[in-house]
N, C-alpha and C positions, 0 to 999 in steps of 0.2 A: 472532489469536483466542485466545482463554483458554485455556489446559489446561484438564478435566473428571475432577477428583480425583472419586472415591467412598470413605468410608471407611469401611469394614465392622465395626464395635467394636460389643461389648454392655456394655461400661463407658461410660455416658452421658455423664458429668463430661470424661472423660480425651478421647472422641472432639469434645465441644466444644471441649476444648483446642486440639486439632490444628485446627479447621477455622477457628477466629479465629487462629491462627497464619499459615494457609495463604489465608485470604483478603486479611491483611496483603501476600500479598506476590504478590495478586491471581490468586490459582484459582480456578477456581468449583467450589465442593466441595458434595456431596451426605452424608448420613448414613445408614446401615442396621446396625441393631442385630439384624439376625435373619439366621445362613445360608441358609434357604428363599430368603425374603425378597428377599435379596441375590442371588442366582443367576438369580432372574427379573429383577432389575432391571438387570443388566448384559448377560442375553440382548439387551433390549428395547434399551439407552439404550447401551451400548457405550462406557460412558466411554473415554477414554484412559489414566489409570491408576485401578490397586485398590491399595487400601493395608485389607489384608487380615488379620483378628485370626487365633486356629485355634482358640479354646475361642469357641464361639456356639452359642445355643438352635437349635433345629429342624436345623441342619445344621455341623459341625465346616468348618472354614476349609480343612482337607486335601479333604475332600469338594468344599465349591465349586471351589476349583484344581482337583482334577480334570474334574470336570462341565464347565468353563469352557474350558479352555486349550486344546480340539480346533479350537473359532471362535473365541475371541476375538482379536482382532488389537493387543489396548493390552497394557498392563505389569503386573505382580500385584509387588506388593512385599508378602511376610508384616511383620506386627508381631507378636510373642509373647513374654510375659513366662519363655518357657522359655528355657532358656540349655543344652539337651541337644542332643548331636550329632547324635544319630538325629532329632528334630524340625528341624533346619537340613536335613540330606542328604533327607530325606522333603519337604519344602518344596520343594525347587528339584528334585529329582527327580519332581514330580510338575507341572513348569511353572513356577516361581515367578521371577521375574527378580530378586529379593533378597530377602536375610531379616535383618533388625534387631531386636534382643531391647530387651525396654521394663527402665529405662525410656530413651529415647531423647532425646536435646539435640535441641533444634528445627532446630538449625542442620546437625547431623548428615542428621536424615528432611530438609531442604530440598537438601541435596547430591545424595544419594540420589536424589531426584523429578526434580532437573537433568539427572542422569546418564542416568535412562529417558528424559526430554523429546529428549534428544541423539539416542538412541538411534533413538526415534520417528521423528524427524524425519529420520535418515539411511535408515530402515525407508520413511516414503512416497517421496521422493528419486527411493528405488531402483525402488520400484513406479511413478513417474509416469515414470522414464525408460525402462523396459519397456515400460509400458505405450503409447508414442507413437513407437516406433524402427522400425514396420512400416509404412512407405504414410501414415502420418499417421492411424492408424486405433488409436481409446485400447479397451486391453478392461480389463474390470476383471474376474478367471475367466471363467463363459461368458459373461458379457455384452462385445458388441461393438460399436462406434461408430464407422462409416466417415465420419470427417468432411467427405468430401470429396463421398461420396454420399448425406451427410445420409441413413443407414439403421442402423437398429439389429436386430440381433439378439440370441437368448436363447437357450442351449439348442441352437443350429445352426438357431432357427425363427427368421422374419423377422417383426417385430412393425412395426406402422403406429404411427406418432404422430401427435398437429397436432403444426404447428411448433412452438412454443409449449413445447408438454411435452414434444419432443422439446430443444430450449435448455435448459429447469431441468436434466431427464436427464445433459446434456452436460458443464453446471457442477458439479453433485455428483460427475460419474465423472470430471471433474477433480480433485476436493479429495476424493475416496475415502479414507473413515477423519476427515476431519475435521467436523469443525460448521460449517456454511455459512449466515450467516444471512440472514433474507429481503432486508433492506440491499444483500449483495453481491450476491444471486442478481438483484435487481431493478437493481440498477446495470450490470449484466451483460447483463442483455435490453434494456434501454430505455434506460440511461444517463441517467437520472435518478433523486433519492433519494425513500430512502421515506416516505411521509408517519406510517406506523402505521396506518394503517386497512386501508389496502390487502391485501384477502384473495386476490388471484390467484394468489400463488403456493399458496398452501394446498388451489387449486381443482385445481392442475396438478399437483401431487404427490401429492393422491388420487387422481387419475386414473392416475398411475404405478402407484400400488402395486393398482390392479385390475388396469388393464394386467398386470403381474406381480405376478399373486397368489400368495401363500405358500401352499404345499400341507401341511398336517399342520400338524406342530410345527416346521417351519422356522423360524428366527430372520428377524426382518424383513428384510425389503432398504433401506431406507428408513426409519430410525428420528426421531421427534421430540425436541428437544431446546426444553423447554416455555419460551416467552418469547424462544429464541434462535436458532433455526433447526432445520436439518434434516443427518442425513447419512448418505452411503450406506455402505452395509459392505461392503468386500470378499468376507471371508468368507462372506455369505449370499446371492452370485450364484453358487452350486455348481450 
């Protein structure tokens, strides 16, 4: 599955740079030139990494690091054409998992993005072997899945599913944190591929998320990743 860069710049030219550089070498990258902007779009979509400007309209790039890094479960890597000590120690002191001063060799930020992808990846690892070392039963925080008794709870409460949407459930809180798209999720249930038309899964993961519905401002549990799947967040089964 692709990593899911976002790259947060209010220099238009420069963040185009980055993202025909980073598509070369096959990310699926997004663009936000606003820190508002950007804070909702990462609540919502959870990329895997931010590559993160600190001078942006509506909201400074310290601000989103902060607002972000209590839930977010991906990488923030600052870019900033400051080269001050107090802006690097402020950065990773408020969450940031690296900080690169522009302007940057492409080959440099591609190392860097490997290093988080590593990182990632030994970060799910460790959640998927936790997650499955008790009974054969996967949780992902309070949500729990006794695969054995095909039941799921939430909260300490027992929620009903159909089959059905309980399978999709099973498969996402497998790949927790990643992008699962309907392909897998459908060769998973049925064992057969997908044609593109087929909307069932889309019928059963709405049903999830009434199932468990967000109270307030909760971040989703179940986020869309538009054209490409779907995936659940750790973080927002608290």
């Amino acid at each position: 599955m692709k990593t899911n860069i976002l790259v947060v710049e209010d220099h238009i030219k420069y963040a185009q740079q980055i993202t025909r550089f980073l598509m070369t070498h096959h990310y699926h990258v997004d663009v936000i030139n606003n820190g508002k902007e950007a804070l909702s779009v990462i609540n919502h979509q959870q990329p895997d990494i931010v590559l993160l400007d600190i001078v942006l309209p509506g909201m400074s790039g310290f601000e989103v690091c902060r607002s972000i890094r209590p839930t977010f479960t991906g990488k923030i890597l600052v870019l900033t054409g400051c080269d001050e000590d107090f802006d690097q120690i402020a950065g990773l002191e408020l969450g940031a998992d690296g900080y690169l001063v522009k302007p940057i060799k492409p080959q440099v930020l591609l190392a860097h993005i490997r290093l988080l992808e590593r990182q990632l990846g030994a970060q799910t690892t460790t959640q998927s072997y936790m997650s499955f070392k008790h009974h054969n039963v996967l949780t992902v925080n309070q949500l729990t899945i006794n695969l054995d008794a095909k039941t799921v709870s939430y909260r300490n409460t027992l929620h009903s599913l159909r089959p059905a949407e309980y399978e999709v459930l099973v498969v996402l809180a497998k790949h927790a944190d990643q992008t699962v798209t309907r392909e897998h999720i459908i060769q998973a249930l049925r064992g057969i591929d997908y044609n593109g038309l087929d909307r069932s899964v889309d019928v059963k993961v709405a049903a999830l998320r009434k199932q468990f519905r967000d109270q307030g401002n909760e971040p989703e549990k179940i986020v869309t990743h538009r054209n490409r799947g779907y995936r659940l967040i750790t973080s927002a089964w608290t």
